[in-house]
C-alpha positions in Angstrom: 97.6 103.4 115.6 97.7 102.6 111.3 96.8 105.0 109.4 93.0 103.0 108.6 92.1 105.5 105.8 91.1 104.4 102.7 94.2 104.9 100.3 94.4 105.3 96.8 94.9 102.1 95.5 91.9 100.5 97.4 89.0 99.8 95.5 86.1 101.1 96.7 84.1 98.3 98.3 80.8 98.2 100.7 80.3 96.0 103.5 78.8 92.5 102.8 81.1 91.9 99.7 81.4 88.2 99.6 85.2 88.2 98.7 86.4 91.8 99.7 87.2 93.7 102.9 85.2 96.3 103.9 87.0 99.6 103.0 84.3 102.3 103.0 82.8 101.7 106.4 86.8 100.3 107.8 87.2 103.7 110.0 83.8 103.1 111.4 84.1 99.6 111.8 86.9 100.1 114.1 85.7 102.5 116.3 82.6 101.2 117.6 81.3 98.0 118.7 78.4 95.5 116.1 75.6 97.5 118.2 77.3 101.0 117.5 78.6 101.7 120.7 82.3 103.4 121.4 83.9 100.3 122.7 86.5 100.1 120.2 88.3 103.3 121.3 
């Protein structure tokens, strides 16, 4: 798996950003499923 950390030269943005990937909540985001379940792993 890629290294899904956020990396130095990220900028530091939320979700819901209307022109920017989510990088705070990325790691989250791909472990578990929209209702928060572990479906992703």
């Amino acid at each position: 798996m890629a290294d899904i950390r956020p990396q130095y030269n990220e900028e530091a943005v939320g979700a819901n950003h209307p022109t920017k990937a989510d990088v705070i909540n990325r790691a989250f985001n791909v472990g578990h499923d929209e209702d928060g379940t572990h479906g992703n792993t």
